[in-house]
C-alpha positions in Angstrom: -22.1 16.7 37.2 -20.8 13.6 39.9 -23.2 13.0 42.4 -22.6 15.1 45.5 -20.9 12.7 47.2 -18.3 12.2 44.8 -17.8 15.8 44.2 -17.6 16.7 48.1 -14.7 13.9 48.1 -13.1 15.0 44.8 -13.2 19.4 46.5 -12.0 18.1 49.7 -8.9 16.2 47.8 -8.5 19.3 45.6 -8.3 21.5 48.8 -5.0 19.7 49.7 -3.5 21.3 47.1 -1.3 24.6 47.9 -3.8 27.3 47.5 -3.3 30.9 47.1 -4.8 34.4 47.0 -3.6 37.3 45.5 -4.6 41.0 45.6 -4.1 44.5 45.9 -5.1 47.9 45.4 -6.8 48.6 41.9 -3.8 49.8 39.3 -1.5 48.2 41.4 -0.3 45.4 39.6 -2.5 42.5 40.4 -3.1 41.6 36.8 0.7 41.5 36.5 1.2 39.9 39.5 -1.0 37.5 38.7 0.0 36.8 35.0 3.7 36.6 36.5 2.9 33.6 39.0 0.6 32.2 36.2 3.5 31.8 33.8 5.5 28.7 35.9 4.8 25.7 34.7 3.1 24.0 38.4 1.4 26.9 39.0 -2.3 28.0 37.6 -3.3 31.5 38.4 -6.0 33.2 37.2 -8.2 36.0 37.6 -10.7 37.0 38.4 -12.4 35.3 40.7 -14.7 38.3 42.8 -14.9 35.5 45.3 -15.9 38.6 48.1 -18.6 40.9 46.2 -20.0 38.3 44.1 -20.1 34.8 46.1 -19.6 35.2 49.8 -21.5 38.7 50.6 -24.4 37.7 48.4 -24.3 34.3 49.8 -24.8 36.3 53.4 -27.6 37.8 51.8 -29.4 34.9 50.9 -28.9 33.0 54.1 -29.9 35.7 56.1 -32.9 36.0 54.2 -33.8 32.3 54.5 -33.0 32.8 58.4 -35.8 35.6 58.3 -38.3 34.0 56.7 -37.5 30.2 58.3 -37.6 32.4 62.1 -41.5 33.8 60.8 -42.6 30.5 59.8 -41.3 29.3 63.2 -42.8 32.4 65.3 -46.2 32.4 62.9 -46.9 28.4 62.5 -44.5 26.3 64.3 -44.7 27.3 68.1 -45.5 24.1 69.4 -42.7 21.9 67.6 -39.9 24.7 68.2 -39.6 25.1 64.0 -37.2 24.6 61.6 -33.5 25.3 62.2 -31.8 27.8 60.7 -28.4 27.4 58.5 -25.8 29.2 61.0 -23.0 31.4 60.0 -20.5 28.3 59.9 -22.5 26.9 57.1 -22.5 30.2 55.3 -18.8 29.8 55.2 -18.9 26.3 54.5 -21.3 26.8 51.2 -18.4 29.8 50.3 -15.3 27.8 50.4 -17.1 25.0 48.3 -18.0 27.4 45.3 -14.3 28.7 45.7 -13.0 25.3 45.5 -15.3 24.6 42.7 -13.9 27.7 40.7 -10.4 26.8 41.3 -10.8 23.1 40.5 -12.4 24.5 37.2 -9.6 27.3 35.8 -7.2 24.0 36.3 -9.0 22.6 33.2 -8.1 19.0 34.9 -4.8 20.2 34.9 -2.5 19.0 37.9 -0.6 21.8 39.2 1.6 21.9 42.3 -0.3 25.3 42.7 -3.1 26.9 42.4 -4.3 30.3 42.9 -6.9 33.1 42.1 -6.4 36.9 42.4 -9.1 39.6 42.7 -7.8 43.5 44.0 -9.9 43.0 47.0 -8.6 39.9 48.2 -6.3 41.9 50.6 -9.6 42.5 52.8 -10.7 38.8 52.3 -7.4 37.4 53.4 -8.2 36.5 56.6 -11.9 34.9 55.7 -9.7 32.8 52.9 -7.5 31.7 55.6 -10.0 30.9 58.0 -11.6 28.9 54.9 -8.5 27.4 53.7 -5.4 27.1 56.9 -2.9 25.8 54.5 -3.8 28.6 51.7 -0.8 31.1 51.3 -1.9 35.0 50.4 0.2 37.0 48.4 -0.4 41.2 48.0 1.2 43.7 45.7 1.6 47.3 47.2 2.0 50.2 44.4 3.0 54.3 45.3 -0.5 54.8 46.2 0.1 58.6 43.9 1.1 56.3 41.0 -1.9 54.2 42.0 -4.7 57.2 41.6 -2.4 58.0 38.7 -2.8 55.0 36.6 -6.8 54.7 38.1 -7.9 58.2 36.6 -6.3 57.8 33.2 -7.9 54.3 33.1 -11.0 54.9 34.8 -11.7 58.4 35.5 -10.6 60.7 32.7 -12.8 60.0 29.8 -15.9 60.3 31.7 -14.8 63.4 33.9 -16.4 66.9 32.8 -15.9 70.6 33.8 -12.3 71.7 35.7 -10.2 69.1 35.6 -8.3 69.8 38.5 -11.2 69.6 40.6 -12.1 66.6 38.9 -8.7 65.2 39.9 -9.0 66.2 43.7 -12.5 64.7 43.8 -11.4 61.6 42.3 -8.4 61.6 45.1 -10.8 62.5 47.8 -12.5 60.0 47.0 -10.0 56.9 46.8 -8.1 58.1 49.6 -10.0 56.2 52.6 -10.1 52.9 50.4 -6.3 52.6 49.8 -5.8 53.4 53.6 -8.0 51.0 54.7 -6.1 48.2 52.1 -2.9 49.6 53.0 -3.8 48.6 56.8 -5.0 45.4 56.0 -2.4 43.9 54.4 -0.2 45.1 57.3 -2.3 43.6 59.7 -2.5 40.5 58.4 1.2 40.2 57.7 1.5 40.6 61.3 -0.9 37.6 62.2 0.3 35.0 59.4 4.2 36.6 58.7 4.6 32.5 57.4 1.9 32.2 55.0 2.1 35.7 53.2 4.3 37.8 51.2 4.0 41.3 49.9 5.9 42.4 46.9 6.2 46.1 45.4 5.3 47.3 42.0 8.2 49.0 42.3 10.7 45.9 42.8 9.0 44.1 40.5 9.7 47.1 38.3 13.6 47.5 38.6 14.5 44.4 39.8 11.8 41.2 39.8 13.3 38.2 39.6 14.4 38.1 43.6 10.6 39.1 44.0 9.8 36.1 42.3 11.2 33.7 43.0 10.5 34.2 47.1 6.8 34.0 45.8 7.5 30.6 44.0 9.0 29.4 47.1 6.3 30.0 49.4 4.1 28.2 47.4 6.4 25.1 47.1 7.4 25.3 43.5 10.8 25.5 41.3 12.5 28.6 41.7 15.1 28.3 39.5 16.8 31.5 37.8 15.7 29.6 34.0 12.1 29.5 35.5 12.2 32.9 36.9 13.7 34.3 33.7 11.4 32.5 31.7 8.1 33.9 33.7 9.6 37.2 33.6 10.0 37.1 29.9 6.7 36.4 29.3 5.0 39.0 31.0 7.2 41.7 29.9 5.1 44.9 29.1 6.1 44.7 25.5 4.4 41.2 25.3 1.4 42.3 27.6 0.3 45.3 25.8 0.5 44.3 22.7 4.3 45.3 21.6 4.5 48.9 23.2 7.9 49.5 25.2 7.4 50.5 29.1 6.8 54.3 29.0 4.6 54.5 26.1 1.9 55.3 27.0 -2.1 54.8 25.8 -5.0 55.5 27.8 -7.6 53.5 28.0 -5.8 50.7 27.6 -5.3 48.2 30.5 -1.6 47.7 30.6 -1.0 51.7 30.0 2.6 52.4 30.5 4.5 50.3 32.7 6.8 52.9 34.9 6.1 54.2 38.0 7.1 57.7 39.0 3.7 59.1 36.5 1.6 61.1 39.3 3.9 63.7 38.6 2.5 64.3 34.9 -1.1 63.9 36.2 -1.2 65.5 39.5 -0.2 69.1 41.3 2.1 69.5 43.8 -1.1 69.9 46.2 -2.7 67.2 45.0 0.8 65.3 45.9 0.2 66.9 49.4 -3.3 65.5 50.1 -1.9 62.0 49.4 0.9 62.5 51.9 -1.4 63.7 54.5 -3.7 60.4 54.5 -1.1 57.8 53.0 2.5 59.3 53.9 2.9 56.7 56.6 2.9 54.1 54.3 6.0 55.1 52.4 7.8 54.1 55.1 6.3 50.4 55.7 7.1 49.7 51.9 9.9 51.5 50.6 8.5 54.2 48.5 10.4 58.0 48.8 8.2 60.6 48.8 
């Protein structure tokens, strides 16, 4: 490793570079998403990061810890000199954004890219901590038929390790995921609304039926070629033939990560109740992003 110096200037030249974020729901796409962007030739995406849960909330932890213990020292020992100062929440963010920039600058293998970008599912409740990190950073989130969502979740997650009545298996498991998807569902909006010129959402189901427009607005926002050859080219190469191994979209295999590639499954896996709970809690979102109920 360079000395600190030298590294602080080399992250703070890397951190010029277009950034980006992506994320979504669990089962939404990300991973597609993701290897989609990752497939142009100036941009690097990969994934995943975990930037939230496993660098800036433990990072919280520690600090607050230190602030704990530093605060007793100063209470106990150091009455008469006022103590030691704490680190402050601004340097909490500050240590954050420099292991993110470290991560990026390291998936780019000393690579120059005109791009570059990580995606983790719960970026979309990190956005606005990214952008506050990063102004220049561009965020990018994938919406999915939040049905075809619990669908994909419980034949990849869920169904192997439930036991008893499967249909109340199922309704547990939808219980249960409902509150999370509503509360992603609502932040994307929400941050669409405060940075409409430095986001983008895109549907699984667009990408589905038709993905090259999708596309190549997301390759315009972050400044690269968006040529119909370079489009074609990405979309080629992260066909779901070629991710999952040779299997056409519609056959399907659980367990496996890419499982069938269609949308339109809930209705093999859930009941027309079940279909009812989700419209209860989620219907309003079918409006926002063009998904018929």
């Amino acid at each position: 490793m360079s000395d600190w110096a030298t590294t602080q200037a080399d992250l703070a030249q890397f951190a010029r570079q277009q950034l980006f974020f992506v994320g979504g729901a669990p089962r939404s796409g990300t991973t597609w998403l993701q290897q989609m962007l990752g497939s142009h030739p100036d941009v690097c995406c990969r994934g995943e990061g975990l930037f939230l849960n496993h660098v800036a909330v433990p990072l919280e932890r520690m600090i607050a810890q230190h602030a704990r213990v530093i605060e007793g020292k100063n209470r106990g020992i150091f009455t008469h000199t006022g103590g030691y100062p704490p680190f402050t929440p601004a340097d909490t963010e500050f240590l954050a954004g420099s292991a993110i920039l470290l991560a990026l600058r390291r998936q780019t293998e000393g690579k120059s890219y005109l791009a570059v970008g990580e995606k983790t599912p719960e970026n979309v409740f990190f956005f606005p901590r990214l952008k506050g990190l990063f102004p220049g950073a561009k965020c990018i989130a994938i919406a999915r038929d939040p049905r075809d969502v619990l669908a994909s979740a419980w034949h990849f997650f869920a169904k192997k390790t439930s036991s008893g009545d499967e249909i109340d298996a199922k309704r547990a498991f939808i219980k249960a995921a409902l509150p999370s998807l509503a509360e992603g569902a609502r932040a994307m909006i929400a941050f669409g609304k405060v940075h409409p010129e430095d986001y983008a959402v895109v549907t699984y189901e667009q990408l589905l039926v038709d993905p090259a427009p999708s596309l190549a607005r997301l390759f315009r926002l972050l400044g690269v070629a968006d040529r119909a050859d370079v489009v074609a080219d990405c979309i080629a190469k992260t066909s779901f033939k070629t991710l999952s191994g040779g299997r056409e979209a519609g056959d399907a295999r659980d367990g496996a990560f890419f499982r069938k590639g269609v949308a339109g499954e809930w209705r093999r896996t859930f009941t027309d109740d079940m279909n009812n709970d989700v419209l209860r809690e989620l219907g309003w979102t079918f409006q926002e992003f063009g998904w018929v109920e």
